[in-house]
Every structure is written in structure tokens, then in C-alpha cells.
N, C-alpha and C positions, 0 to 999 in steps of 0.2 A: 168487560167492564171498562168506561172509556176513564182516563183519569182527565180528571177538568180542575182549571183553578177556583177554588170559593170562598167567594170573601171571606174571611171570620173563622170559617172552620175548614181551611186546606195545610195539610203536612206538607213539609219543606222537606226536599231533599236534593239530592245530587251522585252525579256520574263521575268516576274516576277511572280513567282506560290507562292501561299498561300493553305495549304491544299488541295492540289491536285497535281496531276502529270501528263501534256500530255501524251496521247498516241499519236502513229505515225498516226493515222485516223483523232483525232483531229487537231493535230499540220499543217497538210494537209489541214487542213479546213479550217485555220485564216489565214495560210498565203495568200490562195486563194483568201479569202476576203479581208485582208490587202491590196494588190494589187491591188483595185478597187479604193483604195486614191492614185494613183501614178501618174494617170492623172490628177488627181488635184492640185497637184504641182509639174507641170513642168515650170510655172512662177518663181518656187522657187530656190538659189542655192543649189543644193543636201547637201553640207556642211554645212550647217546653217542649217538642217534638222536634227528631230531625232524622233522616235514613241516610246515609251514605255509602251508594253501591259503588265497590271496588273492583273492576273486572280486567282479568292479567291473563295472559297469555306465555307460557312457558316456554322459551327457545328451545331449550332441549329436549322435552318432552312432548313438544307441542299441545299439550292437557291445557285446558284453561282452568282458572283458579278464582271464583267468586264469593267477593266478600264483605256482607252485608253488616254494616254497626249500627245502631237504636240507637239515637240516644233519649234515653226519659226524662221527666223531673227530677228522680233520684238514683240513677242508674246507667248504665250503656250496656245490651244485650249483644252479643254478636254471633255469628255462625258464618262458616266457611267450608266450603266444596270444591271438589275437582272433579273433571270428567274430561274427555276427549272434546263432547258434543257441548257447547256455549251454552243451549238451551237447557240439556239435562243438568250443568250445574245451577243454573239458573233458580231450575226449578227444585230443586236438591235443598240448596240452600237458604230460598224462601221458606218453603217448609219445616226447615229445622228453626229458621228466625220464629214463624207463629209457634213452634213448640216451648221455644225459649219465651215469647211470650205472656201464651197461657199459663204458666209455671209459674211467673214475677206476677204476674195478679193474685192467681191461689195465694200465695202468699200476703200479699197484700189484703186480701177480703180480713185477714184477721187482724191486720192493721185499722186500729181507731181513726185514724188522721181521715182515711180511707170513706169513712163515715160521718164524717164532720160535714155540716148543714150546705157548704159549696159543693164538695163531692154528689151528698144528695141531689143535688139539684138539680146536674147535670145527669144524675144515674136516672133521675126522674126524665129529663127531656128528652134523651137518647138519640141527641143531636146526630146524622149521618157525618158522617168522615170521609173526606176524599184526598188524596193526594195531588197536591198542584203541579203545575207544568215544572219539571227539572230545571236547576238552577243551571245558570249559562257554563259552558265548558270553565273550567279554571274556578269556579265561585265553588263557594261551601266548603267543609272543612276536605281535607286532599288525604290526611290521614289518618291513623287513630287516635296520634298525639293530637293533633287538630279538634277531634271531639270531645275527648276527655278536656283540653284548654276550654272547648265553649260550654259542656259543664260545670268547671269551676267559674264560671262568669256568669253564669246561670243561676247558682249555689252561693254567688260572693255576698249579697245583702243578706243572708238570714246565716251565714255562719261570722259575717261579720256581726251584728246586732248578736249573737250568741258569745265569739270574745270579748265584747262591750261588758253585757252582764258579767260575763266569766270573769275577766279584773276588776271590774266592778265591788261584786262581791267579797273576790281575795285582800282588795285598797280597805275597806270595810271591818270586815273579819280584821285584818293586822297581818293576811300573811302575806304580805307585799307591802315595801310603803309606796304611798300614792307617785302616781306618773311616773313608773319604774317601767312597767310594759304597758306598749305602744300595741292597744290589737288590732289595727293595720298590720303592721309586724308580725305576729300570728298568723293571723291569713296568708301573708305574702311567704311565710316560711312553708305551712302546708302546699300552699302551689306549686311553692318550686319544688320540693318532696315528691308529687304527684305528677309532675310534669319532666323530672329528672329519668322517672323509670314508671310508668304505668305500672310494669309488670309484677312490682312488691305488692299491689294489693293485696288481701288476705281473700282467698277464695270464697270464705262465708261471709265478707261485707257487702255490700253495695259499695259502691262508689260517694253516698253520700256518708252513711255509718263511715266509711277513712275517711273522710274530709273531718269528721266533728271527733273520731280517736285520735288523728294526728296533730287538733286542736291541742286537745286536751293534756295530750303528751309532750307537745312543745311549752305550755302554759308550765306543768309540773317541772320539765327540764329549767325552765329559767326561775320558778319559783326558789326552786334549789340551790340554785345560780348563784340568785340573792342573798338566799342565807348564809352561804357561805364565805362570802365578799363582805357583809354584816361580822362575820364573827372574828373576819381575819381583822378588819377594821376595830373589833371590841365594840361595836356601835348596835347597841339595842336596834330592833325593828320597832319602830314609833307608831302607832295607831293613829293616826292624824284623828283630830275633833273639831268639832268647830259646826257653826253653821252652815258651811257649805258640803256635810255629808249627807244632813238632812234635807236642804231646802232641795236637792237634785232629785231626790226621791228615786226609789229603787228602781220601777220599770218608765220609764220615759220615752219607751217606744213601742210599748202597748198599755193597754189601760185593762186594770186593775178585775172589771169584769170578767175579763177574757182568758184571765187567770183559774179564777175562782168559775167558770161556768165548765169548765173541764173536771170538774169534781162529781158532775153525775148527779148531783144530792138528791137523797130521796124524800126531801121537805124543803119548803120555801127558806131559801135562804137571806140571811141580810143583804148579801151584796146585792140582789136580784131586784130592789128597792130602788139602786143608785141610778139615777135618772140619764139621760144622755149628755155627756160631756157638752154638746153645744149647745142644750137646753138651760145649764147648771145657772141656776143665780149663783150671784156672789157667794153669801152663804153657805149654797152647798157646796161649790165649786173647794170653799176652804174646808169643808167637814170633808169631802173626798182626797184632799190632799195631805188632809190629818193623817186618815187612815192607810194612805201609804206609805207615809213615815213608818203609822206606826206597825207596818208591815216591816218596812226595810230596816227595824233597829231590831226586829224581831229576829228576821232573818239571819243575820249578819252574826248572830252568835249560834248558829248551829252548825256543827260539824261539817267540814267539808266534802265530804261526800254525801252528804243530805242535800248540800245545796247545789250538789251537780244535779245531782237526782232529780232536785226540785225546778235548773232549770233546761234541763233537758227531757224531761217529762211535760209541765205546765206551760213551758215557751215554746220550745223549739218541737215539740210535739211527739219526740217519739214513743214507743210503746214502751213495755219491760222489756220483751226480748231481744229491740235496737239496744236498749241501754245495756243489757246486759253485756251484748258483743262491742259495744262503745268500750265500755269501763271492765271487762274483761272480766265480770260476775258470773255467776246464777241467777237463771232466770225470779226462782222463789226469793232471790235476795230481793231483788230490785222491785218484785212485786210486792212484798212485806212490807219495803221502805214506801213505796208508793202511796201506799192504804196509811200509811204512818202519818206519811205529811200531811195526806188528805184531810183526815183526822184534824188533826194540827189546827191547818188552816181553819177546817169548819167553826172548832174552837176560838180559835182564834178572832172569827168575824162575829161568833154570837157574842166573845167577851166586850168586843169592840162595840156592839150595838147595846149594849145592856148600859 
């Protein structure tokens, strides 16, 4: 199978030699076999894709040592071989990568996110996948700290827009007073965390699950922080008020739909009315900004672990079982609370329509 560049739908990857030098026989051979992972991720967007083959040669033992890393949308799969013979690891080690792959999909199939209408789409087209011509010697990432870095640069807008909400909410609620924490700062503290030692992940996370627990643990350390600095001072934590909690409106970097359509509902619901924001007369443009107030004054008094729940379920989309290993639950907890908000919310938009 020849690998060719194509436009739009080719995987990027890259060659890293240690003590050794392809010849054009070998280089022939891995790519041949590389290309038997290509059908395995065609579920994948090619862009959130990247291979990075590591091939070392051992002075003292002379065994060569090949070592293949994935990187995914949410993830980095890896697998590693030794043999005497270049090719037998070669081939050794690709094959343990598709086992490692087929694995993180099973999983996956019972991920919702998995199923969401773009997913579909593509599961519908079953676009072919090829690998493109290997990036120039020295290009692409060189090693694994290099890929976990383009991971988190990959992962940096939607866990940044998730520490947004996340103080957000806290400035809101009172348990923070406003522009205390900077979630730039958040983010840049989990990277360095992750990029200090790959090696502390927790074996049952993904790579994106600790991005959004080390969030969430840095967020609680400095909340604490706060209060404590608050009390040595004697100075109440102040609820700020005023017009400008309201007029920001709660999600201001998705719309309000997109929320409410993750609820599954098994009847027409109100929000399903609200027309497309670029259509919205005046008019409605103001009744839809009403009702995210009056979402976000709603919000802001529920318990703080409801509103993790609420926006790392409805926003940032995980299932129960990420949340659970996020927030270091039970799965039936996090499913309970789930059905709970849901609930909630539904109420919520029929009181708002009545």
C-alpha cells in the first residue's frame, strides 16, 4: 500500500533515527506498514492526528528499539519493541500501536461526544485515510515531551474557554471575588504540571481527563488560597453586583441552544423555538438574552459541584464516567446529578416560556 499525500484527509507524521540511518529498503518497509493504521483512524479528524516513529539502535546490544506515539484529539497511544532484526521490530511494534488503538475506540463507541451530529457524519462518509509523505528530517515533534507539548496546544482553546466558565461561575457564586484568578494562569499552571513530568499521569486518565482534573485542582488550590488571605485580612469575600454580572451573560462562547439540545428531550422543547442568532430581530435577539440571564442568576446559586457537573457535562462534553474519573466520583453519582440538572434545566426553560 503506497502511502501518497492528500489533500484534506492525509496524517502527518515523522522519523526520528538514533544511531542509525534508514536505507531506501527499509524506509519502504515502515512506511508500507505504517499505512495499515490509516484505516483505523478514519473515525479521526486527520488534523488532530500525528505518528511519530522513534527508531534507536542499541551500542551495546546491538537490538534496535522502535517507538511509535499516536497522538489523538484526546489522547497519545504508544507502544514499543526490540528485536535484533529492524524490520521484526518494526513490525512488532506497529501491531501492538493498532491493538492499542482498537482498544481507545471500544471505548470510545460509548462515549456520547463520539455521537454527536459531526462525528456522525463523518462515520457516515467513511472518508479513506492515508498517510502523507514524512515530515523533513528534524521537523515534527523529536520526542514524547514534544508531543504531549503539541497536545496541550491542541487541547489549549476548549480547556481554556472551560477555565473561563469555571471562574466565571466561582466570581458569581461569591466563592472567589472577581479578577482574583486569571484562567490564562490555570492553563499555563496545568502545562507546566504536564510538561514538568509526563510521567505522573494516572494510568486510567487520558491525557485530556488530566488536563481538565489538574484544572480543576489548581482552580480549588487557589480558591482556598483566597479564603485564607480573606480571613487573615478579616475582610469578607464580597459577591460583586451590579450590572455588569448580568449584562456578560453566562455562556458567551456558545449559545444557549447548544446547551439545552444535549438534553436528549423526549418532547419539543422551548428552546428548540429560538431562531438562529443571525436571523434574531431586535426583539428576539433581546428575549434570548433575557433568558440567559435568566439562566446564569439561576445557576450561580447551585452548589458547586452541580456546576462542575453542569459545565463539564453540557459544555465541555464529557460523559459520567470522564466526570467521574475528572472529579474522583462514582460513576452513579455523576449520573444521578446528570439526570438532576437535566431535569432542572427542562423546568427551567418551560417556566421561562410560560
Amino acid at each position: 500500500m503506497a502511502i501518497l499525500a492528500t489533500k484534506g484527509n492525509a496524517i502527518s507524521w515523522n522519523i526520528v533515527e538514533k544511531n542509525l540511518v534508514l536505507d531506501a529498503r527499509i524506509r519502504e518497509r515502515l512506511t508500507r506498514k505504517i499505512a495499515t493504521l490509516a484505516k483505523l483512524l478514519v473515525h479521526f479528524p486527520p488534523e488532530t492526528l500525528h505518528l511519530q516513529v522513534a527508531l534507536e539502535q542499541i551500542a551495546k546490544t546491538h537490538n534496535y528499539v522502535v517507538r511509535l506515539t499516536l497522538r489523538l484529539p484526546s489522547n497519545i497511544l504508544h507502544a514499543e519493541k526490540s528485536s535484533p532484526d529492524l524490520l521484526g521490530a518494526i513490525n512488532a511494534a506497529v501491531d501492538a500501536l493498532e491493538r492499542e488503538v482498537n482498544s481507545f475506540k471500544a471505548e470510545l463507541r460509548g462515549d456520547y461526544r463520539w455521537k454527536r451530529p459531526a462525528y456522525r457524519a463523518r462515520l457516515a462518509q467513511e472518508e479513506a485515510l492515508v498517510f502523507a509523505e514524512p515530515l523533513e528530517r528534524g521537523k515534527g515533534p523529536q520526542t514524547h515531551l514534544d508531543v504531549v507539548r503539541d497536545l496541550l496546544a491542541a487541547s489549549e482553546p476548549r480547556l481554556l474557554a472551560h477555565a473561563r466558565r469555571q471562574v466565571r461561575m466561582a466570581e458569581l457564586a461569591g466563592d472567589i471575588p472577581a479578577r482574583s484568578v486569571d484562567p490564562r494562569a490555570l492553563v499555563d499552571e496545568v502545562a507546566r504540571i504536564c510538561l514538568s513530568d509526563p510521567g505522573q499521569k494516572p494510568a486510567e486518565l487520558t491525557y485530556e481527563l488530566w488536563f481538565y482534573r489538574l484544572l480543576g485542582e489548581e482552580l480549588a488550590r487557589r480558591r482556598e488560597q483566597l479564603h485564607q488571605e480573606l480571613q487573615l485580612r478579616a475582610e469578607p469575600v464580597a459577591r460583586e453586583r451590579g450590572e455588569t454580572d448580568e449584562a456578560e451573560g453566562y455562556d458567551a462562547e456558545r449559545p444557549l441552544d447548544l446547551v439545552t439540545r444535549e438534553l436528549e428531550p423526549e418532547e419539543t422543547l422551548p428552546e428548540e423555538q429560538i431562531p438562529d442568532e443571525a436571523a434574531l430581530s431586535p426583539d428576539l435577539a433581546a428575549a434570548r438574552d433575557d433568558l440567559i440571564d435568566a439562566l446564569q442568576r439561576t445557576i450561580k446559586h447551585w452548589p458547586r459541584d452541580e456546576r462542575d457537573v453542569f459545565d463539564l457535562h453540557f459544555f465541555a462534553g464529557f460523559d459520567a464516567t470522564e466526570i467521574a474519573m475528572i472529579k474522583r466520583w462514582k460513576k452513579e453519582e455523576v449520573e444521578a446529578l446528570i439526570d438532576k440538572l437535566a431535569r432542572r434545566i427542562r423546568n427551567f426553560l418551560r417556566e421561562t416560556a410560560s
